[in-house]
N, C-alpha and C positions, 0 to 999 in steps of 0.2 A: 721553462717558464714561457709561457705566449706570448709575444712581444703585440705589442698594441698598436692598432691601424695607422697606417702616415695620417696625419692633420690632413683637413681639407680647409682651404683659402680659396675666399671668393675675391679674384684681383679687379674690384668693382667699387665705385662711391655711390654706389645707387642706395640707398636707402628703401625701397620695395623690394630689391632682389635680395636684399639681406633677410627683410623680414618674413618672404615668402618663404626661404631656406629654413628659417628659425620656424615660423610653423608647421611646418613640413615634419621635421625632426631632426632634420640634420644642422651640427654641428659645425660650424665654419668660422674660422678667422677671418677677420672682412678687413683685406691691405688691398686697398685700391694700389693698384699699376698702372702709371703715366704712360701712356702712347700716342704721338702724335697723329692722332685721326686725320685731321685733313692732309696730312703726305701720303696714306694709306692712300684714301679717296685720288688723289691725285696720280700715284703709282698706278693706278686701275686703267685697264684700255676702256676711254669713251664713248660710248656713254655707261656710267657705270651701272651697275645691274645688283638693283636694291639687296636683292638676298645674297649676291658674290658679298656686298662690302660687308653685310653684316656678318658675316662668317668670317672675314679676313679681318675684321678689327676686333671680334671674339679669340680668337687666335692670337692675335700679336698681345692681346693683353693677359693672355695666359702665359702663354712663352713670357714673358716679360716678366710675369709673377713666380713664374719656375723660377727665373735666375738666380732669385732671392731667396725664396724656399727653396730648397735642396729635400728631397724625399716626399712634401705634400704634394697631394693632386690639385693642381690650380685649375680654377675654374674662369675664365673670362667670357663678357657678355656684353653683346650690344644688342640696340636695337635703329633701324631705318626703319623713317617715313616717308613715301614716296607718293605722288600724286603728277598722274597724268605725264610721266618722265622724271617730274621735277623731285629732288633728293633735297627734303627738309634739314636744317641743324638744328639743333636742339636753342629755343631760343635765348639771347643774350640779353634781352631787359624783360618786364613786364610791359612796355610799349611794345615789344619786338611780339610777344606772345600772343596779345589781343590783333595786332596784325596777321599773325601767321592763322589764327581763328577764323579772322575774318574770310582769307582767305579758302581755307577747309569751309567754309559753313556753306550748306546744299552740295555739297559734293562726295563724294565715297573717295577714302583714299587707303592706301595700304598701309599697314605696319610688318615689319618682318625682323624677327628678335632669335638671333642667336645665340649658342653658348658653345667652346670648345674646352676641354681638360685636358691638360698636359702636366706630366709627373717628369721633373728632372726636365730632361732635352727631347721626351716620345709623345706626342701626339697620340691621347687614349683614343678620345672621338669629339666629334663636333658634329652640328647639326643645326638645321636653322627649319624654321615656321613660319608661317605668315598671316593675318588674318585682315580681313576687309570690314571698314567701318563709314557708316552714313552718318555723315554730321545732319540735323535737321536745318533746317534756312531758319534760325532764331534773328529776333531784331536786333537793332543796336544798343534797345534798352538794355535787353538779357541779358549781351554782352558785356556791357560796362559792369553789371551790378553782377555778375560771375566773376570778371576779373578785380572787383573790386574786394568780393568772398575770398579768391582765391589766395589772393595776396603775394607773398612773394613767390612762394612756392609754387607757381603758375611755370615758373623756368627747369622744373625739375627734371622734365618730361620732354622728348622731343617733339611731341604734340603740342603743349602746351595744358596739359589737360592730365587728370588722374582719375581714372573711370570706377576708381574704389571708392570714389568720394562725388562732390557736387557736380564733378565731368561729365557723370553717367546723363546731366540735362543737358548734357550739347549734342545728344543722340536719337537718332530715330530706327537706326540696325545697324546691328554687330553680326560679323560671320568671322568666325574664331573662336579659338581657346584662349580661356579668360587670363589664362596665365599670361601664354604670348603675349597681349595684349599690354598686359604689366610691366611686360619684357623678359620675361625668361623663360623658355620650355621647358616647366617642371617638370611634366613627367616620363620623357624621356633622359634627361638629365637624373632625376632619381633610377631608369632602369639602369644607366652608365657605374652610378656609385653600389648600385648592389652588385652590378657583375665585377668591380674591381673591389667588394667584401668588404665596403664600409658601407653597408646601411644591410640589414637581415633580410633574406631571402626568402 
């Protein structure tokens, strides 16, 4: 008798990463695993380098969701926002978000969104993307009455923003993969799950 593919666990609270997985086709159990980001960040030699962190806390939250699952392939993901040096958090209010806008508005800054998989204690693969994005110089009407649309959900995002939705008006060019953008490298991340025989070849 065949025995039937290990689960796959996306160790993530994102809510877009889940959904992009679920359209996609794949099948995933979604147990966000706690990991202390800012000790990562801080573990890191200064100045940190957008795509190392985003790899290195894609990792620790995989490793972290193996411990728990025993046999699935965990999937962890993050994603960095970087501009001009500066390493964004993901923001803590809806004042913090319309700030952090402010700031991004007429400037291009980067996103860089990785994913590692780890089965048990082995490191399948990991891999990170990046894409560059031009906020347009919108007034401070726009903004008010965007963060006002947005509503709480404004903090979901370490941008502050959700490009699947009303975000896409805080833009004047994108250079990326839309995915990325969302924050997950789908489709390198789908050739990972074909070559370890859970998604058809």
């Amino acid at each position: 008798m065949t025995q039937p593919p290990p689960p796959i666990v996306l160790a993530s609270a994102s809510r877009i990463r889940a959904e992009i997985l679920a359209h996609a086709g794949v099948a995933a159990e979604v147990k966000p695993a706690a990991v202390d980001e800012a000790a990562l960040h801080a573990e890191m030699v200064e100045p940190a380098v957008p795509h190392e962190l985003a790899l290195r806390i894609a990792e620790a939250k995989a490793r972290a969701g193996a411990l728990v699952n025993p046999g699935a392939l965990v999937i962890g993901a993050d994603q960095v926002l970087s501009l001009k040096g500066d390493i964004f958090s993901k923001p803590s209010s809806v004042a913090a978000a319309a700030e952090q806008l402010r700031r991004l508005r007429g400037t291009t800054h980067r996103l860089d969104s990785a994913f590692a998989c780890v089965r048990d204690d082995r490191l399948i693969a990991r891999e990170v993307d990046g894409a560059k994005l031009t906020m347009r110089a919108f007034s401070d009407v726009f903004l008010d009455a965007y963060v006002d649309a947005a509503g709480a959900g404004i903090v979901d995002s370490v941008g502050g923003y959700q490009l699947e939705g009303l975000g896409a008006q805080l833009f004047e060019r994108i250079d990326g993969d839309y995915f990325t953008i969302l924050g997950l490298p789908l489709l390198p991340l789908l050739a990972v799950l074909r070559a370890q025989g859970l998604l058809p070849s």
